[in-house]
Backbone as XML, in Angstrom:
<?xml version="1.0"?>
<chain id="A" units="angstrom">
  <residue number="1" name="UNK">
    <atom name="N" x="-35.455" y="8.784" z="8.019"/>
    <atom name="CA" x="-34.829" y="8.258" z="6.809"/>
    <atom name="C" x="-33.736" y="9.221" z="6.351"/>
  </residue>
  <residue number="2" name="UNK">
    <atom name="N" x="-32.554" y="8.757" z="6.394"/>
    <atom name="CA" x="-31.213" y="9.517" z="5.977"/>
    <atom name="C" x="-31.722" y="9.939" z="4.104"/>
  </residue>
  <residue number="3" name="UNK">
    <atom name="N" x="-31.241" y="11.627" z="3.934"/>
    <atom name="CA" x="-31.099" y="12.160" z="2.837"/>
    <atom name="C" x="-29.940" y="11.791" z="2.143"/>
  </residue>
  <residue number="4" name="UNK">
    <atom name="N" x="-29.838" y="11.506" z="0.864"/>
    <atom name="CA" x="-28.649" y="11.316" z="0.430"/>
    <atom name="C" x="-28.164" y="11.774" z="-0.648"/>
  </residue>
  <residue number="5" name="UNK">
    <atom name="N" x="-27.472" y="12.572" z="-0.423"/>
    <atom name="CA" x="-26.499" y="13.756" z="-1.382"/>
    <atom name="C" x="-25.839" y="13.468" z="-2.168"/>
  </residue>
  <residue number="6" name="UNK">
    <atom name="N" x="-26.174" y="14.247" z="-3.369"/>
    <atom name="CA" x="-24.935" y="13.879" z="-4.524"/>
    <atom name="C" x="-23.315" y="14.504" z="-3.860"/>
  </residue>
  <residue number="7" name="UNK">
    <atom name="N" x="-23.186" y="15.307" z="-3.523"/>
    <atom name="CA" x="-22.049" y="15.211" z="-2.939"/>
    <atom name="C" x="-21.621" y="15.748" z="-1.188"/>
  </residue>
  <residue number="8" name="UNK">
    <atom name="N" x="-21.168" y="15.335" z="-0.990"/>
    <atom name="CA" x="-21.059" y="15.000" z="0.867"/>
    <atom name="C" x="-20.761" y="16.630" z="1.413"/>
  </residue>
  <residue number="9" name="UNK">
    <atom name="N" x="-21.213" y="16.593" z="2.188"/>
    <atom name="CA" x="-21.073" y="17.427" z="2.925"/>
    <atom name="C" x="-19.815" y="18.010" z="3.910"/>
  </residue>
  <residue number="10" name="UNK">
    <atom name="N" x="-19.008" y="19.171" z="3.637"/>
    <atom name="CA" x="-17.361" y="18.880" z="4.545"/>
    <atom name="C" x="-18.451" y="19.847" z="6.389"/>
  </residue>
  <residue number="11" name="UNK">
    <atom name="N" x="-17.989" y="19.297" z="7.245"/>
    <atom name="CA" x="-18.076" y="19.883" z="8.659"/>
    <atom name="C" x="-16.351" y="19.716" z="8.676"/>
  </residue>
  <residue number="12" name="UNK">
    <atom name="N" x="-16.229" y="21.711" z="9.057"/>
    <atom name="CA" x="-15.043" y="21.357" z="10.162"/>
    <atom name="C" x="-15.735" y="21.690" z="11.509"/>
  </residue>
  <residue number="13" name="UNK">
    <atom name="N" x="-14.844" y="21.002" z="12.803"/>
    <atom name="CA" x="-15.076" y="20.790" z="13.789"/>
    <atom name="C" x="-14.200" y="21.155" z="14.746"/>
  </residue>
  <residue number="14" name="UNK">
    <atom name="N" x="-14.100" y="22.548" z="14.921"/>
    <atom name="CA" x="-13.304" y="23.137" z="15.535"/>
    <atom name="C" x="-13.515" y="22.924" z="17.178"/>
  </residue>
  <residue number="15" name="UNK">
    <atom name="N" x="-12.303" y="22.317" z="18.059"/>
    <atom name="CA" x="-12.297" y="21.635" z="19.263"/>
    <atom name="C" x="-11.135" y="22.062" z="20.173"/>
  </residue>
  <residue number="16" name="UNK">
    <atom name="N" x="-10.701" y="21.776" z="21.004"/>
    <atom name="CA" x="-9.434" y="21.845" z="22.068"/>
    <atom name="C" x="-9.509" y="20.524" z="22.753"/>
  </residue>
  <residue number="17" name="UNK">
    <atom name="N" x="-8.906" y="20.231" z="23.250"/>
    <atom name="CA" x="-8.510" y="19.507" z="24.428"/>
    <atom name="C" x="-8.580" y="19.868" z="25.533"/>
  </residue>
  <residue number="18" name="UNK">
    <atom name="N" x="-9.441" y="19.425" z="27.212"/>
    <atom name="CA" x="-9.432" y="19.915" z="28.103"/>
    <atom name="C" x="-10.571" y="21.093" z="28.119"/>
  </residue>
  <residue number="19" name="UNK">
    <atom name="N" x="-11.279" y="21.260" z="27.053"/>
    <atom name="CA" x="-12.344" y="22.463" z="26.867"/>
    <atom name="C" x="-13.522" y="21.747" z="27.526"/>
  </residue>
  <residue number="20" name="UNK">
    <atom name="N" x="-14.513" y="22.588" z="28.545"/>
    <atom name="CA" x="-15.459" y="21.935" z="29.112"/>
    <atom name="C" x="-17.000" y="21.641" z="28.003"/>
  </residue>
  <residue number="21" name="UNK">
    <atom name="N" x="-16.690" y="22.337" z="27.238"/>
    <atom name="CA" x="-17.405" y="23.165" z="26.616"/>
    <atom name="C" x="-17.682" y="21.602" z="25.228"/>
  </residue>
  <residue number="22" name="UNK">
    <atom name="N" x="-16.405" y="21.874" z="24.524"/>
    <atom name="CA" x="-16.131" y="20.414" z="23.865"/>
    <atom name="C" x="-16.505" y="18.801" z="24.269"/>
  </residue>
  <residue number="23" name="UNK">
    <atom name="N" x="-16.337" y="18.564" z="25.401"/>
    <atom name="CA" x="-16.678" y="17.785" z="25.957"/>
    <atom name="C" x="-18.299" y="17.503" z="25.689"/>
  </residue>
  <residue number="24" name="UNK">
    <atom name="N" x="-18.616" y="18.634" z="25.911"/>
    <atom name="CA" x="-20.358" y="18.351" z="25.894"/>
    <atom name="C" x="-21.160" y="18.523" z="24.576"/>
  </residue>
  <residue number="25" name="UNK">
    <atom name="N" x="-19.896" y="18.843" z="23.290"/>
    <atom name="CA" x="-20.105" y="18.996" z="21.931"/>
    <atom name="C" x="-19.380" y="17.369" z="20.751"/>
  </residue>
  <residue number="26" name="UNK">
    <atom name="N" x="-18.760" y="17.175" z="21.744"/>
    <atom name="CA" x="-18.385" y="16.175" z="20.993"/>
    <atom name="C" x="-19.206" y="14.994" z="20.890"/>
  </residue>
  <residue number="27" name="UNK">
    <atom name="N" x="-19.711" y="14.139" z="21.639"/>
    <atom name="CA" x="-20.687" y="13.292" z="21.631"/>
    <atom name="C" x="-22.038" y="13.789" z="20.346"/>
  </residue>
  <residue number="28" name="UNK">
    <atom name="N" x="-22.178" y="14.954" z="20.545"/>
    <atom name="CA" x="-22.860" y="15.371" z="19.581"/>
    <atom name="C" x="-22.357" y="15.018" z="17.972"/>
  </residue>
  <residue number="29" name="UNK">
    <atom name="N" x="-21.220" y="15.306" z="17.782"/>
    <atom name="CA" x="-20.723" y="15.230" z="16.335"/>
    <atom name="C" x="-20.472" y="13.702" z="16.313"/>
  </residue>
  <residue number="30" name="UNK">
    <atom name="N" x="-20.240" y="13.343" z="17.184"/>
    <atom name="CA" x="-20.069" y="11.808" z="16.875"/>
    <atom name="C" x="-21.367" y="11.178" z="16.258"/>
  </residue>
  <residue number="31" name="UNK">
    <atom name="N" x="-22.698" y="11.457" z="16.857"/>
    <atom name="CA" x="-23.692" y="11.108" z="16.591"/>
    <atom name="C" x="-24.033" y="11.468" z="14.976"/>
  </residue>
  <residue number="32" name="UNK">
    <atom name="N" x="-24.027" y="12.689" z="15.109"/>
    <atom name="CA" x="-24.122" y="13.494" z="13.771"/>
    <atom name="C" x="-23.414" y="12.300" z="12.657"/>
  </residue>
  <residue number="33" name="UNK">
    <atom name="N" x="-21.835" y="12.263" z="12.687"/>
    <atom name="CA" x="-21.311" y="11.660" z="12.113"/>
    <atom name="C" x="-21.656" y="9.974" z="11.577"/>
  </residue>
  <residue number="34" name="UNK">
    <atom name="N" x="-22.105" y="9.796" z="12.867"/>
    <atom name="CA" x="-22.513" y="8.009" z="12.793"/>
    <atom name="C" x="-24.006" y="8.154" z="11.858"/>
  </residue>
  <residue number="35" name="UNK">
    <atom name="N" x="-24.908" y="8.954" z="12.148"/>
    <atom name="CA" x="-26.375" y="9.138" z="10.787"/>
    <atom name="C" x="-25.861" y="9.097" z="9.849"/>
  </residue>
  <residue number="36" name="UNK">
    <atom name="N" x="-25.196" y="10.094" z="9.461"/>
    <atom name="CA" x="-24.823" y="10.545" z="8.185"/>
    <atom name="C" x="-23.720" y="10.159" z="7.520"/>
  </residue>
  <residue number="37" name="UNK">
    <atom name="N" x="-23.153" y="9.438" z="7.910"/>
    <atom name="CA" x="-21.644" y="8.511" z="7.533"/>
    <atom name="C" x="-21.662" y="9.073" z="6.089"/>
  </residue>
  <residue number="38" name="UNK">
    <atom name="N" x="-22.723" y="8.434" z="5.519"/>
    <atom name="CA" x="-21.959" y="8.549" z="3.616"/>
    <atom name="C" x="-22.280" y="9.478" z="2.994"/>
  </residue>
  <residue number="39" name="UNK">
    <atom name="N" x="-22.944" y="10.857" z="4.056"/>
    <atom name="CA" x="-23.256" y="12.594" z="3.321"/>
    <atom name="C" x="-22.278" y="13.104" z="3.829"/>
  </residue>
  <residue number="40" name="UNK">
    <atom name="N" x="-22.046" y="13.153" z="4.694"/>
    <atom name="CA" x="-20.650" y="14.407" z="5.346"/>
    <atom name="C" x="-19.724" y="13.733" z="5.931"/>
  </residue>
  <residue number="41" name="UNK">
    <atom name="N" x="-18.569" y="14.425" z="6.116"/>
    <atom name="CA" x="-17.553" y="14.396" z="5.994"/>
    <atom name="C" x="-16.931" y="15.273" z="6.963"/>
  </residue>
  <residue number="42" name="UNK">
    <atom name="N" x="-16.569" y="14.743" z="8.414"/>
    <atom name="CA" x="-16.136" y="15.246" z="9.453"/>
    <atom name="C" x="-14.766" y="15.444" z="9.719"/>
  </residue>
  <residue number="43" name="UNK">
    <atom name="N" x="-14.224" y="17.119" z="9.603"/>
    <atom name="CA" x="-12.471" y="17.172" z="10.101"/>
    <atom name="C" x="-12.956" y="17.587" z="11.569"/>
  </residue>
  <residue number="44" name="UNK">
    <atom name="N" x="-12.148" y="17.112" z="11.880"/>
    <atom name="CA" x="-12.129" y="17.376" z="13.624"/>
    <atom name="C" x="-10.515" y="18.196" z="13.623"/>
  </residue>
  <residue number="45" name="UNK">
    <atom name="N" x="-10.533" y="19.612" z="14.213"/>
    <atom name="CA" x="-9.190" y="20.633" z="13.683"/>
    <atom name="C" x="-8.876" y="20.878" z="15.468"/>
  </residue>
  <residue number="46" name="UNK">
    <atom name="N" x="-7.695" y="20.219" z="15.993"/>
    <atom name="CA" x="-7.356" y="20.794" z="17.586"/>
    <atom name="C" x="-7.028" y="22.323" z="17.600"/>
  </residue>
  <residue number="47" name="UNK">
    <atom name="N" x="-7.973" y="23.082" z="17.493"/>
    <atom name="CA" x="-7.358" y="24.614" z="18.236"/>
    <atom name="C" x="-5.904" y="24.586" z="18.928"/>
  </residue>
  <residue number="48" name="UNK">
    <atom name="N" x="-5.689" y="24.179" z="19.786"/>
    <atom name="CA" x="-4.547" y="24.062" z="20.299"/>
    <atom name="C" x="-3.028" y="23.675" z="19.680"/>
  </residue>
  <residue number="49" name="UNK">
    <atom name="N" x="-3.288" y="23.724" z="18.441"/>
    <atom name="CA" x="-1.838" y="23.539" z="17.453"/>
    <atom name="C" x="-1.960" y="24.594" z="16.309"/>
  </residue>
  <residue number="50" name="UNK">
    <atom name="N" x="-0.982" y="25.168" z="15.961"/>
    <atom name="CA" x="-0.433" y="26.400" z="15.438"/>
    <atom name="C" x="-1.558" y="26.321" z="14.046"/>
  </residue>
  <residue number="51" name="UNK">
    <atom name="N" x="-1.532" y="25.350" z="13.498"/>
    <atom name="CA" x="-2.415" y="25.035" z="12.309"/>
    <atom name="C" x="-3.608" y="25.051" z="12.377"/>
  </residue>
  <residue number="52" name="UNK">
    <atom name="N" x="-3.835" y="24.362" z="13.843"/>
    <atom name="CA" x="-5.465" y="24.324" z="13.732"/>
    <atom name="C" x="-6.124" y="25.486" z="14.409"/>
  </residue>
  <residue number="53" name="UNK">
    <atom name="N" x="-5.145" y="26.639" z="15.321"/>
    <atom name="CA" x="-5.793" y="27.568" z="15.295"/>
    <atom name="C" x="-5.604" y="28.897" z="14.254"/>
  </residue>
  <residue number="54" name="UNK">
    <atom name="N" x="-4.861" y="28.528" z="13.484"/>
    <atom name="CA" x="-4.739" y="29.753" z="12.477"/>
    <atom name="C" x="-6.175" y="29.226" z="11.239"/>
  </residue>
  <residue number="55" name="UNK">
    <atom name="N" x="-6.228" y="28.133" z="11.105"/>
    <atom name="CA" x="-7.745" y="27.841" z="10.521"/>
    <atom name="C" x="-8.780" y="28.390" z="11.155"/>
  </residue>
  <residue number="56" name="UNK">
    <atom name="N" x="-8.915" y="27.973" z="12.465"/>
    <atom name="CA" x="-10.271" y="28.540" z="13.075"/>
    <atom name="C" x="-9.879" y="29.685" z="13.476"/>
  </residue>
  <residue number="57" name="UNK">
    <atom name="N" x="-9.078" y="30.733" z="13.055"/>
    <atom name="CA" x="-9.214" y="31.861" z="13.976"/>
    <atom name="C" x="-9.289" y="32.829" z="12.223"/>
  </residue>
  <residue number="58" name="UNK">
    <atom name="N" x="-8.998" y="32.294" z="10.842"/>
    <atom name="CA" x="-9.802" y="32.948" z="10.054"/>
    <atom name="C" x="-11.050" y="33.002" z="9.531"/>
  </residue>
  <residue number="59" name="UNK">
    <atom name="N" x="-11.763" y="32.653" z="10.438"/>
    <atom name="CA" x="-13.310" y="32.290" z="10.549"/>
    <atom name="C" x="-13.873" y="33.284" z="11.317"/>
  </residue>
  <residue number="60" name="UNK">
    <atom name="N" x="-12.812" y="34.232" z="12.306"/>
    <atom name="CA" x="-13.392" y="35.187" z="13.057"/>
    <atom name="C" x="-14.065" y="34.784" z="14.625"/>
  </residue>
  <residue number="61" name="UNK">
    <atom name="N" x="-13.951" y="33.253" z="14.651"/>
    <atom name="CA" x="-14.631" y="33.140" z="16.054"/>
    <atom name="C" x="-13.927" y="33.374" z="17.461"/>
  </residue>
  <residue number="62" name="UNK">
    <atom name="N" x="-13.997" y="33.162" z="18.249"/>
    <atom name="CA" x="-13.630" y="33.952" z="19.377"/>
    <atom name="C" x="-13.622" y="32.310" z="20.616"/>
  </residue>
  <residue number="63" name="UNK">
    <atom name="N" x="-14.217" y="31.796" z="20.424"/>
    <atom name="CA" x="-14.548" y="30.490" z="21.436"/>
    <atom name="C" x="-14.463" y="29.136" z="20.860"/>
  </residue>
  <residue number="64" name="UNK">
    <atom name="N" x="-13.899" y="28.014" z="21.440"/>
    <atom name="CA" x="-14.478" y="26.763" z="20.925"/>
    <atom name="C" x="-15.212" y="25.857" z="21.832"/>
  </residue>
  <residue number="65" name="UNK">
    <atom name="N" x="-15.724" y="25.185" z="21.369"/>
    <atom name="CA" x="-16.280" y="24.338" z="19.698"/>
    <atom name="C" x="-17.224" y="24.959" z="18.981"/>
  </residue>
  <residue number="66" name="UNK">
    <atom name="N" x="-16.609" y="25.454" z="17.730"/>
    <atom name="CA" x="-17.494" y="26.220" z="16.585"/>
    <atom name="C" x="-17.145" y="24.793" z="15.439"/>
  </residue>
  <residue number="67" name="UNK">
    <atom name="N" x="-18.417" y="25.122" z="14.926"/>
    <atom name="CA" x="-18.195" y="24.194" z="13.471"/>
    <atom name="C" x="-18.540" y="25.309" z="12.085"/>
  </residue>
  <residue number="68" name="UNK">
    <atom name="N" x="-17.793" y="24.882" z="10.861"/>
    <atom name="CA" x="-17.696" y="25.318" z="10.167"/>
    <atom name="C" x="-18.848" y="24.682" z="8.498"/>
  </residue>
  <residue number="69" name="UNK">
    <atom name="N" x="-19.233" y="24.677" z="8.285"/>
    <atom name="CA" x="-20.353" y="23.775" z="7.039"/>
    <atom name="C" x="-20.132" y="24.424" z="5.750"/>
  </residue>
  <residue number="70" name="UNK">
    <atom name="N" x="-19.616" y="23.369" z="4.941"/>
    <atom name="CA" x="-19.142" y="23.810" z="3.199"/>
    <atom name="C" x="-17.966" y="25.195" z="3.069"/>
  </residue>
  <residue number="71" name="UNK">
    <atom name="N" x="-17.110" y="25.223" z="4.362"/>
    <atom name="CA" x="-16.500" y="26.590" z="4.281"/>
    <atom name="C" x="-17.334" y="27.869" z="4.232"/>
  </residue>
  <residue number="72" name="UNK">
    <atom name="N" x="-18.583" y="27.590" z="4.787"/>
    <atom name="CA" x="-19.374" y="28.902" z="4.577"/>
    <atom name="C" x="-20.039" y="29.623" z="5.789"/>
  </residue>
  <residue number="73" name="UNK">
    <atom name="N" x="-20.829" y="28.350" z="6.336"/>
    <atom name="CA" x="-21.993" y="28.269" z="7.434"/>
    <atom name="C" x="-21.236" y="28.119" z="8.696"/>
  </residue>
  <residue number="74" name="UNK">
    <atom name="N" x="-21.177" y="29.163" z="9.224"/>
    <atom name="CA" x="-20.715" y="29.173" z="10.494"/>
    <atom name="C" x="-21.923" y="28.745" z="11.972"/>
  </residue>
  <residue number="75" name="UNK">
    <atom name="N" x="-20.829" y="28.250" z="12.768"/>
    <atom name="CA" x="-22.106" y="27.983" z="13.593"/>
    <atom name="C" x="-21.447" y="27.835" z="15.240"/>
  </residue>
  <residue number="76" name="UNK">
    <atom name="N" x="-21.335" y="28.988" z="16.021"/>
    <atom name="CA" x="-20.564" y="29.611" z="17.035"/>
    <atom name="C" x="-21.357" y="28.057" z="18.284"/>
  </residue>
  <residue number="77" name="UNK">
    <atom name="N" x="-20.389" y="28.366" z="19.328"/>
    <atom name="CA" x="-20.466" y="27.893" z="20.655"/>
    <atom name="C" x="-21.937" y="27.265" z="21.144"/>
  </residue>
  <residue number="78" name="UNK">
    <atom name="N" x="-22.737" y="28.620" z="21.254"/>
    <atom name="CA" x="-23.826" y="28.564" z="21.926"/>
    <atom name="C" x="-25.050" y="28.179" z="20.437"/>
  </residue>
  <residue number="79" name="UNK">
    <atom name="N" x="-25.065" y="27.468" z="19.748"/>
    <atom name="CA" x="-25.778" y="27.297" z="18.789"/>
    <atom name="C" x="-25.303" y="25.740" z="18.104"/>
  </residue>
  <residue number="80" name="UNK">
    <atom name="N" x="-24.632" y="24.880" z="19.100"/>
    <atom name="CA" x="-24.688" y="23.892" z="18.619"/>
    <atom name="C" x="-25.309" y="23.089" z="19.442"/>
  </residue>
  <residue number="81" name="UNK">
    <atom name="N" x="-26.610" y="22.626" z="18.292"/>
    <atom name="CA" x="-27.374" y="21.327" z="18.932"/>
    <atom name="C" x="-27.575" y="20.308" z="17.621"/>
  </residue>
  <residue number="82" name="UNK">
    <atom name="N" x="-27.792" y="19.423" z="17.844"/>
    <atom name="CA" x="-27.777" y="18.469" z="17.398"/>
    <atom name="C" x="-28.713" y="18.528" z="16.625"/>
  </residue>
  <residue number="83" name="UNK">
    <atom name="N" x="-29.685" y="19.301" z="16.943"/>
    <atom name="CA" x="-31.500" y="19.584" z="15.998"/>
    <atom name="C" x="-30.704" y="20.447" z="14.829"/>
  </residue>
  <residue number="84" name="UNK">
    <atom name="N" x="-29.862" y="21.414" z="15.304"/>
    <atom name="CA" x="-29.419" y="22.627" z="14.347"/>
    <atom name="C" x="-28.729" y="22.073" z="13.268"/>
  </residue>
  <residue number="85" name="UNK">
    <atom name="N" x="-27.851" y="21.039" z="13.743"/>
    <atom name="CA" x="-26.950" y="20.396" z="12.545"/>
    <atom name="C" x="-27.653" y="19.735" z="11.617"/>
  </residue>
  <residue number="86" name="UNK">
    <atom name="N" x="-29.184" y="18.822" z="12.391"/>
    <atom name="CA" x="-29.519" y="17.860" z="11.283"/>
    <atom name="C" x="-30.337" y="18.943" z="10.301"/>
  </residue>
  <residue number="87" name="UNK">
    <atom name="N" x="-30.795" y="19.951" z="10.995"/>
    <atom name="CA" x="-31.635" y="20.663" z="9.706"/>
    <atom name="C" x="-30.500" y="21.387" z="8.692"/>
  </residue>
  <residue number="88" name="UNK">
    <atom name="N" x="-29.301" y="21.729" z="9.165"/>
    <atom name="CA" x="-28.126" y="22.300" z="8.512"/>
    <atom name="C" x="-27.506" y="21.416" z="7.366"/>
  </residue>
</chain>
């Protein structure tokens, strides 16, 4: 049974194009996204453009796909699962 928040939740979704890595993270956020439609609130940010990596690179991470939760909750490469997000 979906929780439902007084106010939504922002995920950024820090990605590339051509990343092997992404590939096998994205299906994930899609899912994520499709539960939770009316709690959070998914930016999907291409690393690969001047903007979207000067965002994700003041976050300190080093690799993508990292996601970002309320501008706070960081959550690197090797720590995204799908269990982690729904308890997040």
């Amino acid at each position: 049974m979906p929780v439902a928040y007084a106010d939504s939740i922002s995920v950024q979704y820090f990605h590339q194009k051509d990343c092997h890595d992404c590939e096998i993270t994205d299906p994930v956020i899609d899912r994520i996204e499709v539960q939770y439609n009316n709690s959070i609130v998914i930016t999907r940010i291409e690393t690969s453009t001047a903007d979207g990596f000067n965002q994700w690179n003041k976050y300190g991470f080093l690799e993508v796909p990292t996601i970002v939760i309320n501008n706070e909750t960081k959550i690197p490469k090797e720590e995204i699962t799908e269990e982690k997000l729904k308890t997040l």
